[in-house]
N, C-alpha and C positions, 0 to 999 in steps of 0.2 A: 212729682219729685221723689219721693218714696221711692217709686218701682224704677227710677233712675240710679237713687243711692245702690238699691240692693244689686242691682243687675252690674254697678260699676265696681262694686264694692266686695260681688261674690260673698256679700253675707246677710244671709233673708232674716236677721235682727237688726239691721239698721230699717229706720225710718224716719219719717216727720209727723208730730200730729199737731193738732188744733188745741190748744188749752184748753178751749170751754167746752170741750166735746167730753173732756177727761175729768174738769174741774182741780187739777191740781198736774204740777208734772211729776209722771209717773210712769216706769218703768214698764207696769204690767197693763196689759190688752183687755179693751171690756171684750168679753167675750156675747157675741150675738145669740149662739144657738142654747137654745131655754137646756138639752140633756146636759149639759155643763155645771148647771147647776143644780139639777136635782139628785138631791142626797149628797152634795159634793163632789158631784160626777161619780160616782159608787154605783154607776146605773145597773149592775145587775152583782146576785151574789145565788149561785146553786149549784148542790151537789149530783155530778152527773153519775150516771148507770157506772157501775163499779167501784164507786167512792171516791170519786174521781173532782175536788174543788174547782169551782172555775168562778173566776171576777174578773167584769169587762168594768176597764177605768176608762174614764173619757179626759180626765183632766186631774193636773195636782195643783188643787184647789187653795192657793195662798192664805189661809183660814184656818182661825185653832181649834175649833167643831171639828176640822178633817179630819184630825189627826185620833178625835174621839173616833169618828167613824170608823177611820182604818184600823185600828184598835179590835174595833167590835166586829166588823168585817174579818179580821182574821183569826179573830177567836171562832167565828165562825166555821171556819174552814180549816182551824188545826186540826181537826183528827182523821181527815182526808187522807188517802195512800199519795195522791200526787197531788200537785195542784198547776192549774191553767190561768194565768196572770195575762189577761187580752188590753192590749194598747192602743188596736188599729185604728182607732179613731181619736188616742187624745192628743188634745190642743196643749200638752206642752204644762209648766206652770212653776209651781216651786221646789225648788230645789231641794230645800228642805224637809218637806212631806218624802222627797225623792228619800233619802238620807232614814227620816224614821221607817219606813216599809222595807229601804234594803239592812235595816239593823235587825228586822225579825228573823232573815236569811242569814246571816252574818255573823262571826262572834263579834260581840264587842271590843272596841278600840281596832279592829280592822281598818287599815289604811284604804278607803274608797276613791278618792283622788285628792288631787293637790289641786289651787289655786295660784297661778302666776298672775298677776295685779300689773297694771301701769304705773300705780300709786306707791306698792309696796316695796319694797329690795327685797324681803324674803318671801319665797310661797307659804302657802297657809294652807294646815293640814285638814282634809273631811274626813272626817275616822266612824264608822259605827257607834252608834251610842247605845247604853245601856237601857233594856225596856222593859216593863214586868210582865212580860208575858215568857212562855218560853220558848226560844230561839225550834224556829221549826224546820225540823230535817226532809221532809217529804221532796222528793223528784219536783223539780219546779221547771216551767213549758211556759216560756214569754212567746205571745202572738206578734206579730208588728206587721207594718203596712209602710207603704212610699211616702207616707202622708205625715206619719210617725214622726213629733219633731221635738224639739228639747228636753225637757225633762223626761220625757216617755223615753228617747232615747237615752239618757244618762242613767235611768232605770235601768234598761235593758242590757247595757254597755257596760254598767258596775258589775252586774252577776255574771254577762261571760267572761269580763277579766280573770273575775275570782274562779272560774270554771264549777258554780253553782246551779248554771241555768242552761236549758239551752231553749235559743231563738231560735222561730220558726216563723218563714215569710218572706216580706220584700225586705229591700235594702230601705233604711230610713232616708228621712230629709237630710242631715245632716247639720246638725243648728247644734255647735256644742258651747258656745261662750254666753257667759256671763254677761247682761247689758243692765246699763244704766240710762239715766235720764237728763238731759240740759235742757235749760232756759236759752232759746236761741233771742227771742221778745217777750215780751208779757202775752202774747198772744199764741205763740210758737214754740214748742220743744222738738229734738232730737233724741231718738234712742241711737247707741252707739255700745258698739260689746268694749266693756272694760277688764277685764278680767279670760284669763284661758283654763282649763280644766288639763291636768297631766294625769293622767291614771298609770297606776302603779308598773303593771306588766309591760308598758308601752312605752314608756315615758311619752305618751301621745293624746289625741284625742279623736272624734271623729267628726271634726266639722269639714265641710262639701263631700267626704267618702260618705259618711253615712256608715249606721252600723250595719255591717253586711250578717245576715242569720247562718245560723251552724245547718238550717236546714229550707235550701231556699227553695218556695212553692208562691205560686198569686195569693195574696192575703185571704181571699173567699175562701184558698184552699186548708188555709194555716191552722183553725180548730179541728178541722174532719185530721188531718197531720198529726196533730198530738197529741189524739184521743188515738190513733194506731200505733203510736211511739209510748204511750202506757200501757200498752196491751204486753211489752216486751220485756 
């Protein structure tokens, strides 16, 4: 029934699941694969040959740990000439993690997108928020992949609006809304997208286009790509 809704619905965040599987109804997906959560999906952090940062994220981890990590993670890699921000593998997650990582790029109060609601009459602003570290200037190189879906993509999607980043790769999935959760039975829920994202440049978003990359190559090619794109 799932792969019905989504395929009728043209939006691969709808679904159905089982309450006992989830023990509560809940928006977010147990995630299967064990790299997701090791370290909060933080699965790799090193400095390549030239001084060159690079972090491959698998997930934005709905957890307030993350946010230490990320934290520390890029304190890591502030004094890097460039840095290499890799997505091609994550599973998507919180918006919010989204939001603290693009505030390290960003100035502060930066208009990142708006929020159009079903619920609400006025949109609701996402702005940068203020972090103590300090805001890092360094050439930033997002990897992506076909696979690349929500919040990887609203990652990647805020920095080229703002023309802070440039992506390299495939075109993402394209999963840009906001989903909530119903009680269809006591045994039964629905995810359904409530909410749309408008980003500033656009007044748009990019759900079913997908974010297309400033530099389009097969994902396996996307690291070897912007390790030749710091050379210049």
């Amino acid at each position: 029934m799932g792969h019905w809704l989504r395929s009728v619905g043209k939006d691969s965040h709808l679904g159905l699941e089982l309450t006992v599987q989830y023990g509560e109804v809940t928006y977010i997906r147990h995630e299967t694969d064990e790299k997701c959560y090791n370290n909060f999906a933080f699965e790799k952090l090193e400095i390549l040959p030239g001084n060159i940062g690079y972090l491959k994220l698998n997930k934005f981890v709905q957890a307030d740990a993350a946010f230490d990590v990320a934290a520390q993670a890029l304190q890591f890699l502030s004094r890097t000439d460039a840095l290499i921000i890799d997505l091609r593998e994550s599973a998507g997650g919180s918006p919010e993690l989204v939001r603290y990582l693009l505030s390290h790029f960003l100035p502060a109060d930066t208009l990142l997108w708006q929020l159009e609601s079903r619920s609400a009459e006025q949109t609701e602003e996402v702005r940068a928020q203020v972090v103590l570290q300090k805001q890092l200037q360094m050439p930033l190189y997002v990897l992506q992949s076909a696979n690349q879906v929500s919040a990887a993509e609203f990652f990647s999607y805020a920095l080229q609006q703002q023309g802070r980043a440039t992506v390299i790769g495939e075109t993402s999935a394209g999963l840009a809304h906001y989903t909530g959760a119903m009680a269809v039975t006591d045994w039964l829920f629905v995810r359904i997208p409530l909410a749309r994202p408008l980003f500033p440049k656009n007044a748009d978003n990019f759900e079913q286009p997908g974010v297309e990359p400033d530099v389009k190559v097969p994902a396996a090619q996307a690291l070897q790509q912007a390790l030749k794109l710091t050379q210049h």
